[in-house]
C-alpha positions as CSV (number, residue, x, y, z in Angstrom):
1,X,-0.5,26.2,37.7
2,X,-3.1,22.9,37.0
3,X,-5.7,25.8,36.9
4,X,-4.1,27.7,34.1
5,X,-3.0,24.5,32.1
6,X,-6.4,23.5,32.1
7,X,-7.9,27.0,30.9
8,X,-5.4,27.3,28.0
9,X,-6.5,23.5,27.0
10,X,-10.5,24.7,27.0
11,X,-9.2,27.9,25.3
12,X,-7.8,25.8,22.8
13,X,-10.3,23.8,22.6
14,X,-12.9,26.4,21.8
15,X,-10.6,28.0,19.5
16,X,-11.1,24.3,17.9
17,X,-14.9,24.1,18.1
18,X,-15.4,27.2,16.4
19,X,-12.9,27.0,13.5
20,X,-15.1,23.6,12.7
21,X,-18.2,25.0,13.3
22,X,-16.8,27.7,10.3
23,X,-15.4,25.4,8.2
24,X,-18.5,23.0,8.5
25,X,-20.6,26.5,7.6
26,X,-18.7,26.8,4.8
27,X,-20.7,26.5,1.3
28,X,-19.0,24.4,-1.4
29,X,-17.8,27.5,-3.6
30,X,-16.1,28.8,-0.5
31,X,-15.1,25.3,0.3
32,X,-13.1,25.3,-2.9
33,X,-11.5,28.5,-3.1
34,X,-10.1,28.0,-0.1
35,X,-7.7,25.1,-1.0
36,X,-5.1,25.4,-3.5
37,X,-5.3,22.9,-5.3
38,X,-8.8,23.9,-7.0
39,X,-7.6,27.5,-7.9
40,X,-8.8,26.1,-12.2
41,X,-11.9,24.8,-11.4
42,X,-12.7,27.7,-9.2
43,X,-12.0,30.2,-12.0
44,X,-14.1,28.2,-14.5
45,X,-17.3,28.2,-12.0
46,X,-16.8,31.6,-12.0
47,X,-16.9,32.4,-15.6
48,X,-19.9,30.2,-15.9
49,X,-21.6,31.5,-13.3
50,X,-22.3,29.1,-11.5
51,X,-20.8,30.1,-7.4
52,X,-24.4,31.1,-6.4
53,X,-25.2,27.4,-7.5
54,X,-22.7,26.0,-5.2
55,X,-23.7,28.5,-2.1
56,X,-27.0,27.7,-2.3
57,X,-28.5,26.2,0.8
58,X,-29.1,22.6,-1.1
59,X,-27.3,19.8,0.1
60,X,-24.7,19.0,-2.9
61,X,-22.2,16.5,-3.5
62,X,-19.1,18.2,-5.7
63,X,-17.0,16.3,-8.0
64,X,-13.9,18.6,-8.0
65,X,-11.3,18.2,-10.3
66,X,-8.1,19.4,-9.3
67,X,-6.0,21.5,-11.1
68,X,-3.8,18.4,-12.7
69,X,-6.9,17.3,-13.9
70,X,-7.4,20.5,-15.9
71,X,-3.8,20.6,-16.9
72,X,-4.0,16.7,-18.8
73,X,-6.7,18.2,-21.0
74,X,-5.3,19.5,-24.0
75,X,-4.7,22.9,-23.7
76,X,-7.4,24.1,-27.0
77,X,-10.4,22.0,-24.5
78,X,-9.7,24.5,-21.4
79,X,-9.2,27.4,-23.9
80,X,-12.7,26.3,-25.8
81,X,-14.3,25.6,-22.9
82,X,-13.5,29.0,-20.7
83,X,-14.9,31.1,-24.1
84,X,-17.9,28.9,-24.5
85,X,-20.4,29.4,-21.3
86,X,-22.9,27.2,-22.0
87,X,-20.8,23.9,-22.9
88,X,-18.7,24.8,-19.8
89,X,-22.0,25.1,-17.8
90,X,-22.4,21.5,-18.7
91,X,-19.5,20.2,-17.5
92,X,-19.4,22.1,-14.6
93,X,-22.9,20.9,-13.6
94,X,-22.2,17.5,-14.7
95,X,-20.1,17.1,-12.0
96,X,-22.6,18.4,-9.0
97,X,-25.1,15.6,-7.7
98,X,-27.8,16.9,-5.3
99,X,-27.9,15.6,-1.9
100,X,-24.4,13.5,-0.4
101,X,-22.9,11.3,-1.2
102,X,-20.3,9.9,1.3
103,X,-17.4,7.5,0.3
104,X,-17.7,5.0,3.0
105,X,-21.8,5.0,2.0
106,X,-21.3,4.1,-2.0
107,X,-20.6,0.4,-3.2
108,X,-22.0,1.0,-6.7
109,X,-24.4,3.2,-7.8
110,X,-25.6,5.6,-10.3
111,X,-26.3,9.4,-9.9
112,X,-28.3,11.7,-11.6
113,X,-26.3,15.0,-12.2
114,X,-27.2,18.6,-12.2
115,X,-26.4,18.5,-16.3
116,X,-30.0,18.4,-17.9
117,X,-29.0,19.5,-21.0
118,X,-31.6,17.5,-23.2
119,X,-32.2,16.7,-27.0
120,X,-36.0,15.8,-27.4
121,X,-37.4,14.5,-24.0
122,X,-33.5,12.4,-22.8
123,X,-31.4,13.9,-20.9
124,X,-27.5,14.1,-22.5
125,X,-25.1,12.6,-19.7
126,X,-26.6,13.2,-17.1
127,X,-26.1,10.2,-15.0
128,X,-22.8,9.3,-13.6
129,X,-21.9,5.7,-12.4
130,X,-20.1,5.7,-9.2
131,X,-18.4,2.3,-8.0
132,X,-16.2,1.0,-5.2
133,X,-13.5,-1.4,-5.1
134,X,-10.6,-2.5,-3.4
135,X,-8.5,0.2,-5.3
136,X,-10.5,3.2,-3.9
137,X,-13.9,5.0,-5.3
138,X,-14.0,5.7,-8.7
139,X,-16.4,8.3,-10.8
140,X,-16.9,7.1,-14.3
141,X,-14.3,5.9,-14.7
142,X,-12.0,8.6,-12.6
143,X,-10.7,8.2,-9.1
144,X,-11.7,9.9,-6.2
145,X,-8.2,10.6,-4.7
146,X,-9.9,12.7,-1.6
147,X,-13.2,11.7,-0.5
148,X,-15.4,13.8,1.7
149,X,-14.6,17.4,2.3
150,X,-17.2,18.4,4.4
151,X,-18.8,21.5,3.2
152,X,-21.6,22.8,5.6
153,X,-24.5,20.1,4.2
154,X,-22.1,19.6,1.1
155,X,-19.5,17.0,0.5
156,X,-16.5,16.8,-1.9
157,X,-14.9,14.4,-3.3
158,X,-11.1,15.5,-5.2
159,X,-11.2,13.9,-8.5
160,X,-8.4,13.4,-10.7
161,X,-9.7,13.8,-14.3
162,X,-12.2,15.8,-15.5
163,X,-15.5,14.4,-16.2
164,X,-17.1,15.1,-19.4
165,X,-20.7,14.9,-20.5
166,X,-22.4,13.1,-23.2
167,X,-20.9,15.3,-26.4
168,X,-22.9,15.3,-29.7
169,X,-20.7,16.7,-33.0
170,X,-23.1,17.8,-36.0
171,X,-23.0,15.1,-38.4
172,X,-20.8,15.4,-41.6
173,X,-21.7,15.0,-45.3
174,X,-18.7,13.1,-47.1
175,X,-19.8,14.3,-50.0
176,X,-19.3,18.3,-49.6
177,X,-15.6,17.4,-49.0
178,X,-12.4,17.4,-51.1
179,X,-8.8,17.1,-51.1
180,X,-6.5,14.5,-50.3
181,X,-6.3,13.0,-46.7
182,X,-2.7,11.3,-45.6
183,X,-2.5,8.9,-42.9
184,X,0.5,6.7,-41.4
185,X,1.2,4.5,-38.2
186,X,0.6,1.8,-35.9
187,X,-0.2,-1.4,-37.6
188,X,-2.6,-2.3,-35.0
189,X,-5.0,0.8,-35.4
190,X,-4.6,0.7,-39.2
191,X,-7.5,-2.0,-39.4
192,X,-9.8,0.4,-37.3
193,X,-8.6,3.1,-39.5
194,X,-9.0,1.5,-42.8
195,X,-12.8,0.5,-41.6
196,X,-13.2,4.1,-41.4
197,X,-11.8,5.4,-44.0
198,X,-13.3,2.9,-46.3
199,X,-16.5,3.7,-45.0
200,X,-16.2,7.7,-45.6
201,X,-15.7,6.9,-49.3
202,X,-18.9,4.4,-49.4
203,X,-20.5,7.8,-47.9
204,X,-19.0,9.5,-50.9
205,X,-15.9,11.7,-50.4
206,X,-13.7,10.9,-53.8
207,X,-10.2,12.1,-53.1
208,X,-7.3,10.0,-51.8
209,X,-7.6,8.8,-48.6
210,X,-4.0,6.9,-48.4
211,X,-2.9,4.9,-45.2
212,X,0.2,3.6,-44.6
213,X,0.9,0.7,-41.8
214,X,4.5,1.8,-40.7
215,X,4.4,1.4,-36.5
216,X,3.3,3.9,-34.5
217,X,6.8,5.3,-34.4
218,X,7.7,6.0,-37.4
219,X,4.5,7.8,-38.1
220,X,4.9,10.5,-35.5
221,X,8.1,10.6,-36.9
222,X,6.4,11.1,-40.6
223,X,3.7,13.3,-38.5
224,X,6.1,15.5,-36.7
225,X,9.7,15.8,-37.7
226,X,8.7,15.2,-41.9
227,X,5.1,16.9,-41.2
228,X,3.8,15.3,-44.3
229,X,0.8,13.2,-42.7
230,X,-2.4,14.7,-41.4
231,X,-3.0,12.0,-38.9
232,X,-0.8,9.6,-36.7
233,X,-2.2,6.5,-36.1
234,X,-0.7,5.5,-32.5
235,X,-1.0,2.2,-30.0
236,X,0.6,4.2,-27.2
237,X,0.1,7.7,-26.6
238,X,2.2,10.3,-27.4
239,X,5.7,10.5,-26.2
240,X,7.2,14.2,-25.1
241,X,10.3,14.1,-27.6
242,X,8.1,13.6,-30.1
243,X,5.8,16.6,-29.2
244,X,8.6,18.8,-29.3
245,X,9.1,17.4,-32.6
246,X,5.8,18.6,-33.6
247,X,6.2,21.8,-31.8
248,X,9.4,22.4,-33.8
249,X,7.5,22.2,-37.2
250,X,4.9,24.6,-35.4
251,X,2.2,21.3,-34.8
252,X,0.5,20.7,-31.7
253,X,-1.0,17.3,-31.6
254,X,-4.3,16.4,-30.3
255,X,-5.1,13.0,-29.0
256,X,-8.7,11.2,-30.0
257,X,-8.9,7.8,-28.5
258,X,-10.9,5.6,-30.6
259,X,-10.9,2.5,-28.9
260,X,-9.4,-0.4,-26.0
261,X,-7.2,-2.9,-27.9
262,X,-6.3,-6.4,-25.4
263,X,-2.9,-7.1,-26.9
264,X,-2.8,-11.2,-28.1
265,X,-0.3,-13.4,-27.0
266,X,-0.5,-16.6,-29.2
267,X,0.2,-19.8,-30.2
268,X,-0.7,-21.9,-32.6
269,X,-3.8,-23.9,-32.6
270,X,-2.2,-26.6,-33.0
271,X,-0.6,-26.6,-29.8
272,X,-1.9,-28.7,-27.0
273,X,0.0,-28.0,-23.7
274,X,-0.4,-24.2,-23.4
275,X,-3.5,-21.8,-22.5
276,X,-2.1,-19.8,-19.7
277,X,1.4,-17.4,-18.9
278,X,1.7,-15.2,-16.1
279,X,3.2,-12.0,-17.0
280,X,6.7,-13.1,-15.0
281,X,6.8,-16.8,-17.5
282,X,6.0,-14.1,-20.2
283,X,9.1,-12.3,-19.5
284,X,11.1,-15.0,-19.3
285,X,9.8,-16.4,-22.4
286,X,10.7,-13.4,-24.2
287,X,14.1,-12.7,-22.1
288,X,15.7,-15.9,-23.6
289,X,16.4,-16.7,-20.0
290,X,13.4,-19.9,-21.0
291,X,15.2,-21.5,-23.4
292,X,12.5,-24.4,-23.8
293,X,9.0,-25.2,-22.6
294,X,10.0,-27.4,-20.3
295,X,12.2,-24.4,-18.7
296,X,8.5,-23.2,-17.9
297,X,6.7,-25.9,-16.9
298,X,8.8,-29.5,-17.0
299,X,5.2,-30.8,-17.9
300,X,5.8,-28.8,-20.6
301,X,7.6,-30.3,-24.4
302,X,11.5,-29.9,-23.9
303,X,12.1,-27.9,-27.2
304,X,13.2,-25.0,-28.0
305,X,10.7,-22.0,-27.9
306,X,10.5,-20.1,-30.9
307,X,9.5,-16.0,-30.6
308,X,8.0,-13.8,-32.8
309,X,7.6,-10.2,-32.2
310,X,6.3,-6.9,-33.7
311,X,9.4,-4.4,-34.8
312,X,10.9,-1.9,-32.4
313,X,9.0,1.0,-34.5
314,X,5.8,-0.6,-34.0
315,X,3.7,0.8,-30.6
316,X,2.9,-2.8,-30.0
317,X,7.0,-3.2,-29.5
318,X,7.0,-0.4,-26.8
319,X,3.5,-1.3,-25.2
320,X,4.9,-4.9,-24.6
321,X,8.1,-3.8,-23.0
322,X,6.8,-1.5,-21.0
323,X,4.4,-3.5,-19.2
324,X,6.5,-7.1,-19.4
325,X,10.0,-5.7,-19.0
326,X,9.4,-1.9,-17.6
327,X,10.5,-0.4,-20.4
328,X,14.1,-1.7,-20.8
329,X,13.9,-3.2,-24.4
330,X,17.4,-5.0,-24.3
331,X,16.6,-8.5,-23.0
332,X,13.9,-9.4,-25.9
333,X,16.7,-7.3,-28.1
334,X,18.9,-10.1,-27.6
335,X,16.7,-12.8,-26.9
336,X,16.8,-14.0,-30.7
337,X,13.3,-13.1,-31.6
338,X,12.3,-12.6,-35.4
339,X,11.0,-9.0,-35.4
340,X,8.4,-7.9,-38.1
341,X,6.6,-4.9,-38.6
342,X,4.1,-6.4,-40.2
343,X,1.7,-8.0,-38.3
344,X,0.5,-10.8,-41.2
345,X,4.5,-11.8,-40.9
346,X,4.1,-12.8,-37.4
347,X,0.7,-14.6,-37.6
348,X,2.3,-17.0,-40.4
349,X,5.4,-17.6,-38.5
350,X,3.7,-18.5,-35.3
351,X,1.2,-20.6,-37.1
352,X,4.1,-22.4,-38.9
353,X,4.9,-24.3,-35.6
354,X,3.3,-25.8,-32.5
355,X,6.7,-24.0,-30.2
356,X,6.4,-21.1,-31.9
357,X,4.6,-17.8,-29.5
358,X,3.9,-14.3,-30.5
359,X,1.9,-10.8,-30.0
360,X,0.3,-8.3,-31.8
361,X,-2.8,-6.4,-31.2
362,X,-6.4,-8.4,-31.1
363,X,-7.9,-7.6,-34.2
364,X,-4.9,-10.1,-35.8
365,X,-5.9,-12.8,-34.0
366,X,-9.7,-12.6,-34.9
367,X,-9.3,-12.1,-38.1
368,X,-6.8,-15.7,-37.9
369,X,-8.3,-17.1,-34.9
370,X,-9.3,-20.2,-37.4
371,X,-4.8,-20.9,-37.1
372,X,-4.5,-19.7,-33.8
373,X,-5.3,-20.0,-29.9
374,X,-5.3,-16.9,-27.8
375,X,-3.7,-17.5,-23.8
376,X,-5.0,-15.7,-20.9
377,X,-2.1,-13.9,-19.1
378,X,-2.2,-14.3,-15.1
379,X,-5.4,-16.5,-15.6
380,X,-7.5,-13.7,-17.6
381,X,-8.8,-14.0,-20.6
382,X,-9.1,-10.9,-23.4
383,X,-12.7,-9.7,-23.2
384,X,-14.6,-6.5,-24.1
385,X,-15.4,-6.6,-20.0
386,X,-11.7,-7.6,-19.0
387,X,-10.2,-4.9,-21.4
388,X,-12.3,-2.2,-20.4
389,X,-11.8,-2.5,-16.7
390,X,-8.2,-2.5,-17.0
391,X,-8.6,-6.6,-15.5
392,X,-7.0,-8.1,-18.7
393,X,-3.0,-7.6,-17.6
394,X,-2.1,-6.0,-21.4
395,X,-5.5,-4.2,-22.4
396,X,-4.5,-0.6,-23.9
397,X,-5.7,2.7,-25.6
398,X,-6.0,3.3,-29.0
399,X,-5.5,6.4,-30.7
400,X,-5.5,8.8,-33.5
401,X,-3.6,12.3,-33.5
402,X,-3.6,15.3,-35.6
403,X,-3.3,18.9,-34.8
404,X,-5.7,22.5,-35.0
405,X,-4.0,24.1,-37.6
406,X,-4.2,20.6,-40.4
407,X,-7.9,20.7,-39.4
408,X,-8.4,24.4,-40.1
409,X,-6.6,24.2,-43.2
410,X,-7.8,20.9,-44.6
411,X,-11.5,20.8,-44.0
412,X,-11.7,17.2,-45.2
413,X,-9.3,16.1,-42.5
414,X,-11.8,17.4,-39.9
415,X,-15.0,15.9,-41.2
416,X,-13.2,12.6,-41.4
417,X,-12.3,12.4,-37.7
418,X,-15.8,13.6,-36.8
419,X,-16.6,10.6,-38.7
420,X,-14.7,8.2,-37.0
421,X,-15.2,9.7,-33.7
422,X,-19.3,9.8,-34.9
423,X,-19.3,5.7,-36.1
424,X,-16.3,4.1,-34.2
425,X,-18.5,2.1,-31.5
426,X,-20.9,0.8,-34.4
427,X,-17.6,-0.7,-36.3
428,X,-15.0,-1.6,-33.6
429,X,-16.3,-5.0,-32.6
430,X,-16.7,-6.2,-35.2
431,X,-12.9,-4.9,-37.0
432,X,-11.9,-6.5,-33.2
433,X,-10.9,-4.0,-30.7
434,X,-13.4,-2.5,-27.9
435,X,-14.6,0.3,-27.1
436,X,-13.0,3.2,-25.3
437,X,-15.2,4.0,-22.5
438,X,-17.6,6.7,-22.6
439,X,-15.1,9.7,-21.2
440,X,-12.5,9.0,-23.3
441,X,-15.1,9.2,-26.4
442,X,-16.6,12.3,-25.6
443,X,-13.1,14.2,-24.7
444,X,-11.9,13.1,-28.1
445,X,-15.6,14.6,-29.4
446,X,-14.8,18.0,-27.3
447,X,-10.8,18.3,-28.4
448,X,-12.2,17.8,-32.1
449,X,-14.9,20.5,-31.2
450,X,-12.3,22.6,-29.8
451,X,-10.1,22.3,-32.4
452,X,-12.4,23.1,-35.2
453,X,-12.9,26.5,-33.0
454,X,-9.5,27.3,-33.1
């Protein structure tokens, strides 16, 4: 009886040793079309040719993105991308580094990937910047959310984005364009967006270029249920009512982010006792359930805080909530604020008194930093650095939308966003937002790309 137990257990065993010895065998195409959850990426390879690539007897490491990954790229990208085999050859190699690279080996580093696509003697994109930290391995700017499938000298890491090289669109003339351009939206990217626009005109397009500051939601609702604009300016991304709005009136937006706005909590610079909330004294600031200062801090004055806040159409509104009060809007509803949706409204009122606090997006405060002070939230301050990494508590995306068919039909509307997309990093310092990091610029240069395809 022992005897037989311990002859099933080496049978098992083997059985074991030599399903590992397979799967460690296993190239990294084979790898891949073995689990389910790359079924996309392993259909793209194909079409670009690449599977004898990844059988090859190199030693590769694989950024894979998973099929989710695939599906939050707008749909015209995937389309654009499967007809076009040499841009999808560059992102397909722009995910493959040679050699491996193991998770528990990286702290930071960069990696040169198989994407040499070059203008003049510099490679485009081909590098990719690969960092640890305590929330898990991350691949510009993407995370790793399985790390090391062992593929016979391969490794792959699962990714949950798609990573997307360096993306150059041809460069527009303003002046062989006509026809009038209509804009509405947030109030926060309208400063970016004027910057733009005004600039297109210096380049010379003559037509009307109109844009109206009216809170990011009520220009979807101008975008999609009226469709009367060409382009949505948003501070929050687009929500799924209002894409079936837009689907109802036969629009499909497309999302371009533009830039990283750190939203600005503020008081005047006259006050003296104040330079720091935490996000939970924030809330109960703007709950009403602090009544005064001193309800904050007793070393605080003992009167009465006075709130100002950005309308509940604005993006800036529903940004706020959703990251102070998780998206239930009725405490600062009733917490006696004065609501404006315009943004000059609130910098006046909250300059008007030394207990007065308010928020809007960053560009406000620079452009009035001279009447007000900025407070760090959780003991971090707004910074280019601190937005971009996601440390600053309220940093968030900034974005433009329009959709295939307004580009197709209004040629001006797609030569301004190439544009913007083209000059946004040269102007958004200095209008006071920060950039969007390099993968979120070049997706918006691909969707435009794709969308000009269409």
């Amino acid at each position: 009886m022992l005897k037989r137990y311990w002859s099933c257990v080496l049978s098992i065993f083997l059985f074991l040793l030599v399903i590992g010895a397979t799967a460690q065998e296993m190239t990294p195409a084979a790898t891949l079309a073995s689990r389910d959850e790359f079924t996309t990426l392993v259909a793209l390879v194909e079409a670009a040719g690449l599977t004898d690539v990844l059988n090859g007897e190199t030693a590769l490491t694989v950024f894979a993105p998973t099929n989710a990954a695939f599906e939050a790229l707008p749909a015209v990208v995937v389309a654009y991308l499967a007809e076009d085999v040499e841009l999808l050859t560059r992102v397909l190699t722009y995910h493959v580094v040679s050699g491996t690279v193991m998770a528990a080996d990286v702290t930071t580093m960069s990696v040169e990937s198989l994407e040499m696509t070059t203008m003049g003697a510099a490679p485009l994109g081909s590098t990719l910047d690969i960092v640890v930290d305590a929330t898990g391995v991350h691949v510009d700017g993407v995370d790793v959310v399985e790390a090391d499938i062992v593929a016979g000298n391969s490794v792959i890491h699962a990714i949950n984005g798609v990573l997307i090289p360096i993306i150059e669109i041809e460069e527009v003339d303003a002046l062989e364009f006509d026809g009038d351009i209509n804009i509405a939206g947030s109030s926060t990217v309208f400063p970016l967006t004027e910057r733009m626009a005004d600039l297109f005109s210096e380049e010379g397009f003559a037509d009307a270029l109109t844009i109206d500051s009216i809170g990011t939601g009520a220009g979807f609702e101008r975008f999609c249920v009226a469709a009367e604009t060409d382009i949505s300016n948003a501070s929050r991304a687009i929500r799924d009512t209002e894409i079936e709005s837009c689907v109802a009136n036969n629009r499909t937006p497309i999302e371009f982010r533009v830039g990283t706005d750190a939203l600005a909590v503020v008081v005047s610079i006259e006050n003296d006792f104040l330079t720091d909330l935490t996000l939970e004294e924030l809330a109960r600031v703007y709950s009403g359930d602090a009544q005064l200062w001193s309800d904050i801090n007793p070393a605080y004055p003992a009167e009465a805080i006075v709130l100002y806040s950005p309308g509940t159409d604005s993006g800036t509104f529903d940004y706020f909530v959703e990251e102070v009060f998780d998206e239930d809007d009725s405490l600062i509803r009733a917490s006696g604020a004065q609501f404006s949706e315009n943004d000059n409204v609130l910098v006046q009122g909250v300059e008007s008194s030394i207990y007065a606090i308010g928020y809007f997006g960053y560009a406000y405060y620079q452009e009035n930093q001279a009447g007000l002070k900025i407070l760090s939230i959780n003991g971090i301050a707004p910074t280019e650095t601190t937005a971009e990494s996601g440390e600053y508590p309220l940093a968030r995306p900034l974005f433009i939308y329009s959709d295939a068919s307004i580009i197709m039909d209004k040629p001006q509307v797609g030569a301004f966003i190439n544009f913007y997309l083209s000059g946004v990093n040269d102007e958004i310092l200095d209008v006071g937002y920060f950039p969007a990091s390099k993968r979120a610029l070049n997706l918006a240069k691909l969707s435009l790309m794709a969308a000009m395809a269409e």
